[in-house]
C-alpha positions as CSV (number, residue, x, y, z in Angstrom):
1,X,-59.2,11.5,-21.4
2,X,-62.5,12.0,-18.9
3,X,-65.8,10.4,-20.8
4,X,-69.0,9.1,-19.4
5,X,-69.3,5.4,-19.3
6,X,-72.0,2.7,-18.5
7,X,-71.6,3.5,-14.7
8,X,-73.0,7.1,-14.7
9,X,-75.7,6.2,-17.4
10,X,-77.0,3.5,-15.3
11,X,-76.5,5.8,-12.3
12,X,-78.9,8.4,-14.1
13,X,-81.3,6.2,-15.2
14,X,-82.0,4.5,-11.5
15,X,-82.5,7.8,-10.5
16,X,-85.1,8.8,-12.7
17,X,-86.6,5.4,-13.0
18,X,-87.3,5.3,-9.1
19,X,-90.5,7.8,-8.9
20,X,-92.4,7.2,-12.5
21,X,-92.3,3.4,-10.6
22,X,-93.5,4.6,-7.6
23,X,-96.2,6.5,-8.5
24,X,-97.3,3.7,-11.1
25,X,-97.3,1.7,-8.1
26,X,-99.5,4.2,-5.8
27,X,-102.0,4.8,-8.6
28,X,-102.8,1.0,-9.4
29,X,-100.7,0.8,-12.6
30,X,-98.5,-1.6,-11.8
31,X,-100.0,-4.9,-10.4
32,X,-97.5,-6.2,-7.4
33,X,-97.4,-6.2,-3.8
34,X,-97.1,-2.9,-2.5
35,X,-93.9,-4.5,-0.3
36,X,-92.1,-5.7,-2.8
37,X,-92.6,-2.1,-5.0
38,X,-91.5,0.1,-2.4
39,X,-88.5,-2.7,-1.8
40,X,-87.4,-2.2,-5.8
41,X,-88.2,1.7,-5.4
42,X,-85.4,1.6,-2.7
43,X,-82.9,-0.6,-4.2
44,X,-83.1,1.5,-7.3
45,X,-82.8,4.5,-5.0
46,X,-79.8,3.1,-3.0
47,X,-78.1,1.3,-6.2
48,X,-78.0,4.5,-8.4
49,X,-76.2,6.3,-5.1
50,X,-73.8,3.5,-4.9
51,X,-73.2,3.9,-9.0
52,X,-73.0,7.8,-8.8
53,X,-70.3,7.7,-5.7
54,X,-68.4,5.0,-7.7
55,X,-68.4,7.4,-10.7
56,X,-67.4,10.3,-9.0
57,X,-64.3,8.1,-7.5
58,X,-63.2,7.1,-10.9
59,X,-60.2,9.4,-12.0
60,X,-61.1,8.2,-15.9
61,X,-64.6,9.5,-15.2
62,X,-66.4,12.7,-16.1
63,X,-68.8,13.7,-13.2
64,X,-71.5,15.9,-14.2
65,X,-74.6,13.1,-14.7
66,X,-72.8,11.3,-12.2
67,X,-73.9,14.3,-9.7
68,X,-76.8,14.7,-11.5
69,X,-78.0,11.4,-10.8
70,X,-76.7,11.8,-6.7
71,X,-78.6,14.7,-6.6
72,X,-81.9,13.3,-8.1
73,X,-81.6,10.3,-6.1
74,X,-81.1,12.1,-2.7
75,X,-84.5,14.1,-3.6
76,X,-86.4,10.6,-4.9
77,X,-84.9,9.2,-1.8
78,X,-86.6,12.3,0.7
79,X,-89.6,12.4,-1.2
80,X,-90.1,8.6,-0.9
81,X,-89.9,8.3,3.3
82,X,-91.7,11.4,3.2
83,X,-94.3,10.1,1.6
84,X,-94.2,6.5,3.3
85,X,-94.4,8.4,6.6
86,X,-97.5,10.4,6.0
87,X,-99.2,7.4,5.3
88,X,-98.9,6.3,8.2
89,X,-100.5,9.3,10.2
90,X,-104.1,8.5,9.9
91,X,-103.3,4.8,10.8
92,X,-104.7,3.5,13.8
93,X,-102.9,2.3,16.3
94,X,-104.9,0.4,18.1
């Protein structure tokens, strides 16, 4: 019998956990080196796709938050360089 376990829960919640951090951490909310938050925004990015693929592989495993979370954490994942990269256009390079 398919259920959800631990893995796609975790998955899910990486996913959404990624860009209420992120913008805590552009705003001044969070009080850390800007390095280091944009280095646990993408390890919860990259973790939560590594969870959801391992899901999905699981035959024991139902799949829908599983691809719920992939999908949320491809779009956290675009939205994040995206916004990392306009950043940098104003930046002198001099």
């Amino acid at each position: 019998m398919k259920k959800f376990t631990w893995i796609s829960y975790w998955s899910l919640f990486l996913s959404v956990f990624s860009m209420p951090f992120f913008f805590a951490l552009l705003y001044g909310l969070i009080r850390i080196h800007p390095d280091f938050g944009f280095f646990l925004v993408s390890l919860s990015i990259v973790l939560s796709l590594i969870l959801g693929f391992i899901a999905i592989s699981k035959k024991t495993e139902k799949n829908s938050i599983a691809t719920l979370a992939i999908i949320i954490s491809f779009g956290s994942g675009a939205f994040f360089v995206f916004v990392l990269l306009m950043s940098q256009m104003g930046a002198p390079t001099g």
